[in-house]
C-alpha positions as CSV (number, residue, x, y, z in Angstrom):
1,X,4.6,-22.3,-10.5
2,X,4.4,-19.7,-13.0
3,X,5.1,-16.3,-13.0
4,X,2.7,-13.5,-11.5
5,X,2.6,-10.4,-13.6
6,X,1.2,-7.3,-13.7
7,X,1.2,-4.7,-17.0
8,X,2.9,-1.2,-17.4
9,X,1.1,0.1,-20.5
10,X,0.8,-3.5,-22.1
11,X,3.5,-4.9,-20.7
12,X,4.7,-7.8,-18.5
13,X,6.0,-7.2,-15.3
14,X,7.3,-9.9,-12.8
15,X,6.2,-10.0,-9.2
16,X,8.5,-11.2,-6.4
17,X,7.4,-12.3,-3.0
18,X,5.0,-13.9,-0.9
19,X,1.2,-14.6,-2.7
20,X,-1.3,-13.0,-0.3
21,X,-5.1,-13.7,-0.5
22,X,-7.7,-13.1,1.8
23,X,-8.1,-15.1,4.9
24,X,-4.4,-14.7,5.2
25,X,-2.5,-13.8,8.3
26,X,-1.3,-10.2,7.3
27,X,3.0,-10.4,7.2
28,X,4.4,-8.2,10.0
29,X,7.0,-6.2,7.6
30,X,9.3,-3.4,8.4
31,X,9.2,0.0,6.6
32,X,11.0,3.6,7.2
33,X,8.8,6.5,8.1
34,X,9.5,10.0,7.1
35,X,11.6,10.6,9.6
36,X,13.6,7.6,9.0
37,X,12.6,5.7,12.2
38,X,11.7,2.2,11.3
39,X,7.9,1.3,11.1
40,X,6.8,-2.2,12.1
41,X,3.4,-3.1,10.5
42,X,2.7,-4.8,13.6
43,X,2.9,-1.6,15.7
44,X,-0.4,-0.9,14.1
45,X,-2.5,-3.8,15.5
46,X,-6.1,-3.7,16.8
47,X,-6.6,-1.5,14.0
48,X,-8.4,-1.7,10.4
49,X,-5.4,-0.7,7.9
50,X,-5.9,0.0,4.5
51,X,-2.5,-1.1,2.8
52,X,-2.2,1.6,0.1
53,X,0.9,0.5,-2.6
54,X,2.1,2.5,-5.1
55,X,5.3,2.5,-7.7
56,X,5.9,6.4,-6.8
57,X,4.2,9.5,-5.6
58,X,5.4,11.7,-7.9
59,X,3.3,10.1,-11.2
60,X,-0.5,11.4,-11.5
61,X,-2.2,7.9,-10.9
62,X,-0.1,7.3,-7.2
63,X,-1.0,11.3,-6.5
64,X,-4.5,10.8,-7.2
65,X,-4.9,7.3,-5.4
66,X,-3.2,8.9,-2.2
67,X,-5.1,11.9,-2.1
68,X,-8.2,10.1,-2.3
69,X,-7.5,7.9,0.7
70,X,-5.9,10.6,2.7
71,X,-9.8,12.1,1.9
72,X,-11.5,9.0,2.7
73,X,-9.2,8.9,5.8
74,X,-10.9,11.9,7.5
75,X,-14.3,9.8,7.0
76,X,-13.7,6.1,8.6
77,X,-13.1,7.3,12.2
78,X,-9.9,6.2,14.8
79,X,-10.5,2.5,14.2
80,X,-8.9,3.0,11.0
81,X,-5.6,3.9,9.7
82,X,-4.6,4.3,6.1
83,X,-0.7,3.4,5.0
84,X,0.7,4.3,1.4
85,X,4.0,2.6,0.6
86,X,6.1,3.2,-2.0
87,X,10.0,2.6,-2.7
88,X,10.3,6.4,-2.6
89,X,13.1,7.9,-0.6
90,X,11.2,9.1,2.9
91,X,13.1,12.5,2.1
92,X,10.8,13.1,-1.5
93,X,7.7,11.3,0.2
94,X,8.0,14.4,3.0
95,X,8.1,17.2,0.2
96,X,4.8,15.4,-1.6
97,X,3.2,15.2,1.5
98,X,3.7,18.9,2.5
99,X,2.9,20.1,-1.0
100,X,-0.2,17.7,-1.6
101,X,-1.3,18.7,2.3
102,X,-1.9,14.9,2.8
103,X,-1.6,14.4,7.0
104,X,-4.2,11.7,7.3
105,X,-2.1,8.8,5.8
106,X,0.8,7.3,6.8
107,X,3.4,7.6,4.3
108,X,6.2,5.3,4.3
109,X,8.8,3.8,2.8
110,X,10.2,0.4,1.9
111,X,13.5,1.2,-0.3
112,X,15.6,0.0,2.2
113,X,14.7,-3.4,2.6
114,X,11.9,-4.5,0.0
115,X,10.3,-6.1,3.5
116,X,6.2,-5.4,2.6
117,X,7.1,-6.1,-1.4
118,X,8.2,-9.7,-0.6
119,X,6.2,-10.2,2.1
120,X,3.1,-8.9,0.0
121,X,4.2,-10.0,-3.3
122,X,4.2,-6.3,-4.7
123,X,7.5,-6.7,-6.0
124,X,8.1,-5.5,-9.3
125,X,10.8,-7.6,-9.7
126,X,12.7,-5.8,-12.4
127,X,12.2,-2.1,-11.4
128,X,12.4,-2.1,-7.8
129,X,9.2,-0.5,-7.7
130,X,5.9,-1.6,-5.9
131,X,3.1,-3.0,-8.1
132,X,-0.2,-1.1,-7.5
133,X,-2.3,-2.8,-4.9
134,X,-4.7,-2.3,-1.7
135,X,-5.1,-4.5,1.1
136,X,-7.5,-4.5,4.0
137,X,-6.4,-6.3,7.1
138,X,-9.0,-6.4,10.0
139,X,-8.0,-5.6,13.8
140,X,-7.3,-9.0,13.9
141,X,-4.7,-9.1,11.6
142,X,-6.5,-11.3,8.7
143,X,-6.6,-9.8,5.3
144,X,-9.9,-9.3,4.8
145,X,-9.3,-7.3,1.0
146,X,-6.9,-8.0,-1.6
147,X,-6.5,-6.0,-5.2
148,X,-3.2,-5.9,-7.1
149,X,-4.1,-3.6,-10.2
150,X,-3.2,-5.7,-13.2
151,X,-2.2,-2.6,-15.4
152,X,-0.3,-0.4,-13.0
153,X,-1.4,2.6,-14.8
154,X,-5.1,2.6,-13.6
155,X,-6.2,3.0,-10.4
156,X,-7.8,0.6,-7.7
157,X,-11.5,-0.1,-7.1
158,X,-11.3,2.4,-3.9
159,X,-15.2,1.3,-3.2
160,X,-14.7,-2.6,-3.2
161,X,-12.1,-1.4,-0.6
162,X,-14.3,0.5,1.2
163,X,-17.2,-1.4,1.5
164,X,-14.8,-4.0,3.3
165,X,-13.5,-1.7,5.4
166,X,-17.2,-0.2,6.6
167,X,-18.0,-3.9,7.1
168,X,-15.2,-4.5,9.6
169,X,-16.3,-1.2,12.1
């Protein structure tokens, strides 16, 4: 099987994990919330999630992606909640929370195990980082939307995303 890749300005990078495409059973996976308590994807069943990945909150593309679904958040109703994971320490995601005002999205972490990157095949293999991606999993638990960005520094189609997502409510 060959390698998946995605680009950081032009070049290769290797993704580890699990290949996830739509139909798929979503992966239950295990992240830390701000706070440090352990976050099981699962606790979030019955519920449309928009997966939002990122490599870090603190470069522009990751701040502008978050912010716009912590905007769009305010818009799809309580049927729908909106996670952005990154590798980032829980303790910096907190700060760029409070200074970006984002309080519709769950932020979260997955630096201490890598559990959504392998199970989502997000990976970035070589960096320890999270490739850029977005998922939509129905309240079902079938992934319903799948992008990984192949050049991490653009951003996603947010309204491929969000058509899916208004077609699920």
């Amino acid at each position: 099987m060959a390698n998946r890749t995605v680009n950081m300005k032009g070049k290769p990078l290797v993704l580890a994990g699990n290949e996830i495409k739509v139909g798929d059973k979503a992966p239950d996976f295990e992240v830390v919330g701000k706070d440090l308590s352990a976050v099981k994807f699962s606790s979030f069943a019955g519920k449309v999630c928009i997966i939002s990945c990122v490599p870090s909150l603190d470069t522009s593309v990751c701040d502008i992606m978050t912010r716009r679904f912590n905007e769009e958040a305010t818009k799809l109703g309580d049927d729908v909640v909106v996670l952005a994971i990154s590798m980032d320490l829980p303790f910096g995601q907190n700060r760029w929370c409070i200074a970006a005002d984002v309080k519709n999205v769950f932020i979260l972490s997955d630096h201490r195990t890598a559990s959504f990157g392998q199970a989502y095949g997000v990976l970035l293999k070589d960096l320890r980082l999270l490739a850029r991606a977005v998922f939509v999993v129905d309240k079902k638990g079938v992934v319903r939307y799948e992008e990984i960005v192949s050049e991490i520094t653009h951003e996603p189609n947010y309204d491929e995303a969000l058509v899916e997502v208004k077609k699920l409510l």
